[in-house]
N, CA, C and O atoms as CSV, one atom per row, in Angstrom:
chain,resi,resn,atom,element,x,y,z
A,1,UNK,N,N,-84.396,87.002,-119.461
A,1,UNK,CA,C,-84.861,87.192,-118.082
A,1,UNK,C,C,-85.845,88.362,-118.023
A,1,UNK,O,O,-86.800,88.349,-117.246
A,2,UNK,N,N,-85.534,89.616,-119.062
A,2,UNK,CA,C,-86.841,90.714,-118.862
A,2,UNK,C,C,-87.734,90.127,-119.305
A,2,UNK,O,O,-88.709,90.759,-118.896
A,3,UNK,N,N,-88.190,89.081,-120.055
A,3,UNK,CA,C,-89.814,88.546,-120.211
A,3,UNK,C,C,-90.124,88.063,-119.129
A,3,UNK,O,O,-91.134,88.437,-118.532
A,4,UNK,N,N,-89.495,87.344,-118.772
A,4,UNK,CA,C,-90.002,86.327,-117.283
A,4,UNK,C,C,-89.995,87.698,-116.039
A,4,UNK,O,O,-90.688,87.623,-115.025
A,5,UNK,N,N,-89.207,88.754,-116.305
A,5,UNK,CA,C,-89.824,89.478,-114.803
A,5,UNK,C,C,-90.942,90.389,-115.468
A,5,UNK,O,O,-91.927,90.488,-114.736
A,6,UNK,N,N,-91.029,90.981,-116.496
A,6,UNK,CA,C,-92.450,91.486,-116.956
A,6,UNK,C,C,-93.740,90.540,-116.933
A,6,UNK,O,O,-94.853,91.024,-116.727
A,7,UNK,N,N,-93.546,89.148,-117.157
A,7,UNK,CA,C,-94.896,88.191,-117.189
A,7,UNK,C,C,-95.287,88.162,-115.300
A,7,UNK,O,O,-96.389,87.838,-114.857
A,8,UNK,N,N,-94.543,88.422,-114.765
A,8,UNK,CA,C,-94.201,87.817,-113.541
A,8,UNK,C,C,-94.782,89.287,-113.159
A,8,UNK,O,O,-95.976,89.191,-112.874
A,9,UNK,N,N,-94.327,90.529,-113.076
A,9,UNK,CA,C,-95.165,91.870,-113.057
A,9,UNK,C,C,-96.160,91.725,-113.159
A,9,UNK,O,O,-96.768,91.561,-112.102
A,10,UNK,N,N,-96.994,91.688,-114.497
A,10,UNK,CA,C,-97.624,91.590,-115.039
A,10,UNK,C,C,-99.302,90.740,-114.318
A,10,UNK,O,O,-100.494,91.047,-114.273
A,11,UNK,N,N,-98.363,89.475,-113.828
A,11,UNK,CA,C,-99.195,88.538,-113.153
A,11,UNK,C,C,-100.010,89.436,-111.924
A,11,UNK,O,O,-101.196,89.557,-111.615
A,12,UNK,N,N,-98.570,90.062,-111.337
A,12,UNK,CA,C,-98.539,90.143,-109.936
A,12,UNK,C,C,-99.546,91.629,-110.112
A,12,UNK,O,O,-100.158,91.995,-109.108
A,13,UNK,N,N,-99.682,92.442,-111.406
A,13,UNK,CA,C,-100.409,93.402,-111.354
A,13,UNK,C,C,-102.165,93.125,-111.478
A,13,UNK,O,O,-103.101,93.647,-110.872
A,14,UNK,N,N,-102.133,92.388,-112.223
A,14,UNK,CA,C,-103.889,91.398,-112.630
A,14,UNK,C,C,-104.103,91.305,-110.913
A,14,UNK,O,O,-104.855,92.077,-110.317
A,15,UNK,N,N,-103.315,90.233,-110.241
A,15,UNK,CA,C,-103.689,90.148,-108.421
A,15,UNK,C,C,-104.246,91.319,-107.547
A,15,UNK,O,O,-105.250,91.376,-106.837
A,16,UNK,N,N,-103.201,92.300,-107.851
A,16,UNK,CA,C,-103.337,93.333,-107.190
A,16,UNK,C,C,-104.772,93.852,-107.559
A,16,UNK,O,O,-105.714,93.952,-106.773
A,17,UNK,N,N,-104.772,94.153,-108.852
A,17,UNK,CA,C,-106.219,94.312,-109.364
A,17,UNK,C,C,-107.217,94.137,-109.113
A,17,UNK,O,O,-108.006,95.045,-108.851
A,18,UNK,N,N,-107.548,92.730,-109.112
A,18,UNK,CA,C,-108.620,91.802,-108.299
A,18,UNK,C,C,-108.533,91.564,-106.714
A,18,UNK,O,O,-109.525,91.291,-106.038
A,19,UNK,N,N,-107.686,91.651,-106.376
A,19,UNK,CA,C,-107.472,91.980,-104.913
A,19,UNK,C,C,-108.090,93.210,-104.349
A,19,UNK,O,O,-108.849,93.200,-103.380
A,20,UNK,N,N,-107.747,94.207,-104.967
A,20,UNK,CA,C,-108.592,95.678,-105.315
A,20,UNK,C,C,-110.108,94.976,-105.171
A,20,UNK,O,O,-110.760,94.579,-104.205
A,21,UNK,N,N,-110.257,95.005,-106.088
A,21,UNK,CA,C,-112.026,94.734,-106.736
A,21,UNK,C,C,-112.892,94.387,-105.654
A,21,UNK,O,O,-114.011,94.854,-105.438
A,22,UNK,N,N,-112.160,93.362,-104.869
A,22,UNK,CA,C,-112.717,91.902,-104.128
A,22,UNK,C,C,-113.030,93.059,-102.812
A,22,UNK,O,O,-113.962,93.188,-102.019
A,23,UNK,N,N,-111.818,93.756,-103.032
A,23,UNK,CA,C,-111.919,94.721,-101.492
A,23,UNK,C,C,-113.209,95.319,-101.412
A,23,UNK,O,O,-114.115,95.213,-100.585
A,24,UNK,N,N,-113.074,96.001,-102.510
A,24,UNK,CA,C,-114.365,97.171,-102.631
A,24,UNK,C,C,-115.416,96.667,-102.647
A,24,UNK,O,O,-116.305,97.024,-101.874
A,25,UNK,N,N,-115.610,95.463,-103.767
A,25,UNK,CA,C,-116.763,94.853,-103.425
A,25,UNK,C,C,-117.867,94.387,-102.224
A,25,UNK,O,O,-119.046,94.581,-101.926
A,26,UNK,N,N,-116.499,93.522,-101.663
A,26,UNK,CA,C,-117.028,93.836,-100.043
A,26,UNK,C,C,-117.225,94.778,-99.151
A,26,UNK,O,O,-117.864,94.732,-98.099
A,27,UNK,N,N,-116.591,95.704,-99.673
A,27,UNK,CA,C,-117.251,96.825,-98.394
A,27,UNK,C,C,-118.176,97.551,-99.048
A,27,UNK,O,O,-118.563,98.588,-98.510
A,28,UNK,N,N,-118.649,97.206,-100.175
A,28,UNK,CA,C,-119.364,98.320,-100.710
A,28,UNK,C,C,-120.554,97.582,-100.643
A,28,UNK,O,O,-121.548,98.302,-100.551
A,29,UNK,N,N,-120.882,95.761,-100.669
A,29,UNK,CA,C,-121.739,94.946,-100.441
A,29,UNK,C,C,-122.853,95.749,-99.672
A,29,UNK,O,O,-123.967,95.916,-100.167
A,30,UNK,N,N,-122.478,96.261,-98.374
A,30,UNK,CA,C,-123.794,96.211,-97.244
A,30,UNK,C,C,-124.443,97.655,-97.690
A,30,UNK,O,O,-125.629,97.944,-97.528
A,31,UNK,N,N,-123.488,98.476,-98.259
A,31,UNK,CA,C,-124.484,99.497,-98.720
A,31,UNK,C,C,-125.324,99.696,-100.057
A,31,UNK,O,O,-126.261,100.485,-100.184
A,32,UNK,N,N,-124.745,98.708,-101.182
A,32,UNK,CA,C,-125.382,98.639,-102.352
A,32,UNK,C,C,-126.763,97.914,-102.144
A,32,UNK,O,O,-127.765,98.287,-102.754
A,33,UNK,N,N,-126.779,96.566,-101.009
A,33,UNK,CA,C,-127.350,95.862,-101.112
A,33,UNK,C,C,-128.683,96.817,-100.292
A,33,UNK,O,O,-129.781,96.682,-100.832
A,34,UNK,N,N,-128.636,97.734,-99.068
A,34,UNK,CA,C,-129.279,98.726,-98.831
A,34,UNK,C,C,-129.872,99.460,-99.717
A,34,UNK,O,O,-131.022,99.790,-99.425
A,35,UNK,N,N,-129.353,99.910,-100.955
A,35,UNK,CA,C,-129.866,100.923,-101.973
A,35,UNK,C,C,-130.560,99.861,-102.533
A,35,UNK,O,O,-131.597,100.404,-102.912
A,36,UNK,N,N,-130.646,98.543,-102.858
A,36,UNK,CA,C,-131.197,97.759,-103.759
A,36,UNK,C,C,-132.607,97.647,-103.092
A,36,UNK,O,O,-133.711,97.684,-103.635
A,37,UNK,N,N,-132.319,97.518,-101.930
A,37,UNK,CA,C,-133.860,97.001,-100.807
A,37,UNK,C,C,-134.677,98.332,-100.811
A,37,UNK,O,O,-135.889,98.411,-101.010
A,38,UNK,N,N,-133.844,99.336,-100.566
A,38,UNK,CA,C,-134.495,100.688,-101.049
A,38,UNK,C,C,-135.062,100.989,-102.293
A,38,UNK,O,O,-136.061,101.709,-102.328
A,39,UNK,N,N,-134.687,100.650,-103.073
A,39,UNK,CA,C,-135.087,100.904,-104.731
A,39,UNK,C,C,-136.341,100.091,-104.670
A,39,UNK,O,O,-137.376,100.670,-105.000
A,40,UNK,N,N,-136.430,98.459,-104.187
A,40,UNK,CA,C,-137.389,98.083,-103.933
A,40,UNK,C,C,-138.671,97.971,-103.525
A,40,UNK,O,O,-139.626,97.208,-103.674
A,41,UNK,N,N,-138.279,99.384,-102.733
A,41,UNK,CA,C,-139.825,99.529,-101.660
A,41,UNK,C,C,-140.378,100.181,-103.263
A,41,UNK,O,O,-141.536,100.575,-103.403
């Protein structure tokens, strides 16, 4: 049973992770994409 609740952790930590990522990504979207249009001029 400790493999199956560590794989199962494990899973649930990768989610959290990318759940993370997805967050930041999006909020960080409208201002990166600002610095990009800026870099542009």
């Amino acid at each position: 049973t400790y493999v199956a609740e560590s794989g199962a952790r494990s899973v649930i930590g990768l989610i959290a992770i990318f759940f993370a990522l997805a967050v930041m990504v999006v909020a960080l979207e409208p201002t990166l994409r600002q610095n990009l249009l800026n870099l542009g001029k």
